[in-house]
Kinemage of the C-alpha trace (Angstrom):
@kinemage 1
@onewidth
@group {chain A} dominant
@subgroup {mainchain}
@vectorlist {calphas} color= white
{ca unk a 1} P 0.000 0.000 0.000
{ca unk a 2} L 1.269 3.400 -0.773
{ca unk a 3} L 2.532 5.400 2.432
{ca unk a 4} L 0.461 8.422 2.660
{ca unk a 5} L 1.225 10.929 4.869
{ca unk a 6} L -0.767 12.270 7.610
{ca unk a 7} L -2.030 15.311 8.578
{ca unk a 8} L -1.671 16.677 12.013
{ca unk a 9} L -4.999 16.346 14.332
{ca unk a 10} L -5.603 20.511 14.092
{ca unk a 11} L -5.191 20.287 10.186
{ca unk a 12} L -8.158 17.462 9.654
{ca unk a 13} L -10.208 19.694 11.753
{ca unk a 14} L -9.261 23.028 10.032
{ca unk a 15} L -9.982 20.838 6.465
{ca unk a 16} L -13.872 19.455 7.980
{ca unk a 17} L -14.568 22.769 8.947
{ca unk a 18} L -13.778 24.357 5.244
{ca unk a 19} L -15.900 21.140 3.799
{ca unk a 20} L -18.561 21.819 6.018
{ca unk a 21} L -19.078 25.728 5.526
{ca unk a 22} L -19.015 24.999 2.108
{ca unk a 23} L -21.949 27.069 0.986
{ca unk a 24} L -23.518 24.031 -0.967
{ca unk a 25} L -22.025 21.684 1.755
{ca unk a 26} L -23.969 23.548 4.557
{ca unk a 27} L -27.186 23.415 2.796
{ca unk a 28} L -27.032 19.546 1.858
{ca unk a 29} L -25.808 18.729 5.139
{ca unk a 30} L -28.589 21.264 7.410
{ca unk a 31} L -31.428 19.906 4.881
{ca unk a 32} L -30.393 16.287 6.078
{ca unk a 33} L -29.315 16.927 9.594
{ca unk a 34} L -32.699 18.780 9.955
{ca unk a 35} L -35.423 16.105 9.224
{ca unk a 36} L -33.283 13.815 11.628
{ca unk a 37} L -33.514 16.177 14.472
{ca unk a 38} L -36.702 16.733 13.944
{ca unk a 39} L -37.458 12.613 14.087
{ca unk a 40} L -35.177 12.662 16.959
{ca unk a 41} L -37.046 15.370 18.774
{ca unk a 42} L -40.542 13.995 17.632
{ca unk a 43} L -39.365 10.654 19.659
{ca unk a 44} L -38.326 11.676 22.467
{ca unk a 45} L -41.083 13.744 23.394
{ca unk a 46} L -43.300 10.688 22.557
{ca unk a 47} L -41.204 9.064 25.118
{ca unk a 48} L -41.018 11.009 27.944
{ca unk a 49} L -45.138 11.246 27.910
{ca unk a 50} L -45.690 7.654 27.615
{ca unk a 51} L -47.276 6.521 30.742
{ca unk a 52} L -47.863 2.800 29.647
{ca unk a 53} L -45.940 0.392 31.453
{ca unk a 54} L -42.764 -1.491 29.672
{ca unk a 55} L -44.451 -4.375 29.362
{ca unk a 56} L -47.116 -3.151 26.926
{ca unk a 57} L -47.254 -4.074 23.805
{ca unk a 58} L -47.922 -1.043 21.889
{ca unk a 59} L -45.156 0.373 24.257
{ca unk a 60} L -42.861 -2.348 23.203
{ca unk a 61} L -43.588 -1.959 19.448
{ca unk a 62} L -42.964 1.741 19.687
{ca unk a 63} L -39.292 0.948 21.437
{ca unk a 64} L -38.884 -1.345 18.139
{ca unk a 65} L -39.365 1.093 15.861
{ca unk a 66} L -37.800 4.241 17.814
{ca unk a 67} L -34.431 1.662 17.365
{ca unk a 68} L -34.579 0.668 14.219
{ca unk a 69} L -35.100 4.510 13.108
{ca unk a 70} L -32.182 5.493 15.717
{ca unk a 71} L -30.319 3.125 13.440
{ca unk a 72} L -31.349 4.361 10.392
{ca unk a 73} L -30.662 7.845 11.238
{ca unk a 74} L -27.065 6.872 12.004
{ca unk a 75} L -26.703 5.107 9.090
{ca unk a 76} L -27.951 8.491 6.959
{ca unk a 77} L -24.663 10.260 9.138
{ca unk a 78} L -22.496 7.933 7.792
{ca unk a 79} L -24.055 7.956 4.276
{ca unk a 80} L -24.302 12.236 4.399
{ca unk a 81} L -20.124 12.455 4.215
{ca unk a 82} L -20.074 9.962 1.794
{ca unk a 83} L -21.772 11.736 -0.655
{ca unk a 84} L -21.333 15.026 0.292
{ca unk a 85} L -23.210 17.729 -2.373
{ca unk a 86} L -25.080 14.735 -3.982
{ca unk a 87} L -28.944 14.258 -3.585
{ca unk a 88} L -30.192 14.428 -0.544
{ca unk a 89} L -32.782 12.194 -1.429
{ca unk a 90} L -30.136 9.354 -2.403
{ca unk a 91} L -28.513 9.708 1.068
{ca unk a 92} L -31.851 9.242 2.931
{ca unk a 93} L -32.706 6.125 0.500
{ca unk a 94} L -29.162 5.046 0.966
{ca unk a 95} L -30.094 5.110 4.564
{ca unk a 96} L -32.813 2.794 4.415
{ca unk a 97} L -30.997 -0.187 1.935
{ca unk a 98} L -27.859 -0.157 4.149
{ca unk a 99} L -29.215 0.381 7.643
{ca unk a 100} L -29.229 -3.838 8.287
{ca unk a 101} L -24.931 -3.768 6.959
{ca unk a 102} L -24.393 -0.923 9.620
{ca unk a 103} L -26.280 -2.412 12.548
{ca unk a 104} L -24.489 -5.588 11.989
{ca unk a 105} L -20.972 -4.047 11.722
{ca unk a 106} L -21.554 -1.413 14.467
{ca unk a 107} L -22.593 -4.384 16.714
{ca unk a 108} L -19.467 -6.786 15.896
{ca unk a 109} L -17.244 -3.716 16.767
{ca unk a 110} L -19.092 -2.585 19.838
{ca unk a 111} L -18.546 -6.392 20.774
{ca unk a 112} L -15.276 -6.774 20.030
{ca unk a 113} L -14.684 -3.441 21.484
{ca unk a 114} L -16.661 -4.145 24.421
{ca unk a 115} L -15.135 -7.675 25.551
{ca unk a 116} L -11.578 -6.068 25.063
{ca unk a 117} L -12.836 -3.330 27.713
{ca unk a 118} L -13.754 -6.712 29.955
{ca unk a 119} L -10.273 -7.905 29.554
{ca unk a 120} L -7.955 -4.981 31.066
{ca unk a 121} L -9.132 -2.359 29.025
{ca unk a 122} L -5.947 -2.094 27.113
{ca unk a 123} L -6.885 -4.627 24.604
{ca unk a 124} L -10.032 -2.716 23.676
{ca unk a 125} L -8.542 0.150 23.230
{ca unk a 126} L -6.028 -1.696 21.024
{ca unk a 127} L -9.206 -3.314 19.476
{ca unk a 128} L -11.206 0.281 19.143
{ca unk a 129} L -7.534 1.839 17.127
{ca unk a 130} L -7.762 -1.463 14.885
{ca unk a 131} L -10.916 -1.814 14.041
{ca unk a 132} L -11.802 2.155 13.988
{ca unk a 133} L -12.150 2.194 10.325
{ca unk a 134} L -14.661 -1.228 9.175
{ca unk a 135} L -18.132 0.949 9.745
{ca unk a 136} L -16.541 3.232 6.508
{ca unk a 137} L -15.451 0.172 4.408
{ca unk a 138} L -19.251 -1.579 4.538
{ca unk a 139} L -20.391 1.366 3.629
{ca unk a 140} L -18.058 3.108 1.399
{ca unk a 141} L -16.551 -0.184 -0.423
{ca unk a 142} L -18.953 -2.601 0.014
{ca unk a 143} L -17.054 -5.108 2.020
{ca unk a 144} L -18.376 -8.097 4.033
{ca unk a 145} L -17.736 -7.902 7.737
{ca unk a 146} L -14.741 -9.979 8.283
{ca unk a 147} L -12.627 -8.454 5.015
{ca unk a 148} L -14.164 -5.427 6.732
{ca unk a 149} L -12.318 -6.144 10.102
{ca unk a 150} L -9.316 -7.587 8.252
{ca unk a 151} L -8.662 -4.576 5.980
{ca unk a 152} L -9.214 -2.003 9.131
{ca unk a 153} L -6.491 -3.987 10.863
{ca unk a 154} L -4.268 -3.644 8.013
{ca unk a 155} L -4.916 -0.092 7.529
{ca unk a 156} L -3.794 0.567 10.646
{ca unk a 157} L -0.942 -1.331 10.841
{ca unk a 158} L 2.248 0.330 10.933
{ca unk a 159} L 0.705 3.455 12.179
{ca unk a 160} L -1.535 2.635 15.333
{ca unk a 161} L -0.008 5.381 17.551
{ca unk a 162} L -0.315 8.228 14.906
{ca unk a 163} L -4.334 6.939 14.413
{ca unk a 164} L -4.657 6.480 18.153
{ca unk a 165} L -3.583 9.978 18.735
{ca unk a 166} L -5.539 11.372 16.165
{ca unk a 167} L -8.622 9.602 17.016
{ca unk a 168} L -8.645 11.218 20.782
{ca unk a 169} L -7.870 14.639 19.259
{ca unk a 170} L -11.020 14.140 17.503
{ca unk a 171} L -12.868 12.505 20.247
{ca unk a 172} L -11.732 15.895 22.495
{ca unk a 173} L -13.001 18.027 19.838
{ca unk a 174} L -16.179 16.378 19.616
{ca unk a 175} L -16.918 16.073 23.354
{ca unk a 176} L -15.971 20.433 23.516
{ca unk a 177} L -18.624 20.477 21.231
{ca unk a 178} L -20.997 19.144 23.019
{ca unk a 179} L -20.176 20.433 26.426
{ca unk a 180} L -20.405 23.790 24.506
{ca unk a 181} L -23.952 23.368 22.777
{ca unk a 182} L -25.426 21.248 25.497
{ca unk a 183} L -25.368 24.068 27.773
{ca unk a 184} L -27.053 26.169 25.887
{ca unk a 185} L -30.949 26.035 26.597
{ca unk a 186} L -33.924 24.907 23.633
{ca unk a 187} L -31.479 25.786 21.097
{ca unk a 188} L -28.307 24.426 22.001
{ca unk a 189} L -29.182 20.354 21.472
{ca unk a 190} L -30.553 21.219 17.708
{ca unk a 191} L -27.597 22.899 16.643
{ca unk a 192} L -25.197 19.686 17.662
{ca unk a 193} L -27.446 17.875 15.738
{ca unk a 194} L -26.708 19.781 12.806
{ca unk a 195} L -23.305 19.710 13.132
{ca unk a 196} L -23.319 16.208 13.904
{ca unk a 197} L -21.574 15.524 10.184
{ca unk a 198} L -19.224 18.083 11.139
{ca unk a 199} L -18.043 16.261 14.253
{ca unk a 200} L -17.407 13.415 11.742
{ca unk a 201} L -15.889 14.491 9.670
{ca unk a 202} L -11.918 14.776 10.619
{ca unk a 203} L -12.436 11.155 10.866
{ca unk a 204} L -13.373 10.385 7.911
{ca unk a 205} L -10.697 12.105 5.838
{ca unk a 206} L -8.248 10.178 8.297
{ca unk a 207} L -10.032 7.280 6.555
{ca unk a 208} L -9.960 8.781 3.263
{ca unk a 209} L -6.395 9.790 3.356
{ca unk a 210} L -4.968 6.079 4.439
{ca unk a 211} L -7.115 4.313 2.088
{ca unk a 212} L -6.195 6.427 -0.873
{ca unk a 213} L -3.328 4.596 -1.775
{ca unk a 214} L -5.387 1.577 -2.729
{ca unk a 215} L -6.496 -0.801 -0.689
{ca unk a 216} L -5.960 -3.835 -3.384
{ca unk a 217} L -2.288 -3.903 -2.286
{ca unk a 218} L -3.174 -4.633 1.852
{ca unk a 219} L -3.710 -8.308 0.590
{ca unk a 220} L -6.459 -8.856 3.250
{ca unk a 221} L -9.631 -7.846 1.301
């Protein structure tokens, strides 16, 4: 695979802000990042002022579904950076035919992520660095879930300490955010939604900058 060299932590985040405050950018991603704050919002309040008790069955239907869209909705995240400035349409269909591949993957990594926690911690942190990048290659390059785990491996291999370092820069950045929009009353929670893709984003060109060198010559897909 051909080395590619990294950007520093501050320069991915300079680079997703400049992507994101694209004029056309903006508008693509508020138009999506909207409608799923909205759903968002429009569940929770159905939530909080249902009475029923948790073994009803309307209650327990309604938990299905408020899943399944929570799933979906992260899915359309995922799907709104990999076509960024196409139709916003697509990315909310896209949503909907891939939402099964990311629930499986995003369950074998919390797994593998989670049992490593279990075991020390250290190995699943190890296993979080390793694995950090098989949610993008479902989705982005179609792979099955083990080449998937295989090919994240191998991406980072070689560079786990520059990824590891990068990915808690980003994680910091992300949890500022947060802290920052949190606290501010009505408004505050519906404006991190929007900028949800934005939060996203350095991570992704991390992804897009190691797998640009092809990932045909990693031998593992």
């Amino acid at each position: 695979m051909q080395e590619q060299t990294l950007k520093s932590p501050t320069e991915y985040i300079k680079e997703a802000f400049r992507i994101y405050f694209k004029k056309e950018n903006f508008v693509f991603f508020v138009k999506i990042m909207a409608v799923l704050a909205i759903i968002a919002s429009l569940i929770g309040y159905t939530l909080s002022y249902y009475e029923k008790p948790v073994y009803d069955p309307f209650y327990l239907l309604f938990i299905t579904l408020t899943v399944i869209a929570g799933v979906w909705m992260n899915t359309i995240e995922y799907y709104s950076l990999l076509h960024i400035g196409g139709e916003v349409r697509s990315v909310f269909t896209a949503g909907i035919r891939n939402m099964f591949k990311f629930f499986l993957i995003s369950l074998t990594v919390g797994l593998i992520i989670f049992f490593g926690l279990v075991l020390l911690i250290i190995p699943g942190i190890i296993f979080a660095v390793w694995y950090s990048f098989a949610i993008w290659l479902v989705l982005d390059r179609g792979l099955k879930i083990g080449e998937a785990l295989r090919t994240s491996k191998a991406m980072v291999s070689g560079r786990f300490w520059k990824i590891l370092g990068r990915s808690v820069v980003f994680g910091l950045f992300s949890l500022l955010a947060s802290i920052v929009f949190g606290a501010v009353p009505y408004i505050g929670p519906f404006v991190l939604s929007l900028i949800s893709p934005l939060l996203m984003l350095p991570f992704y060109l991390l992804y897009q900058d190691i797998s640009r060198g092809g990932l045909d010559n990693l031998g593992t897909a």
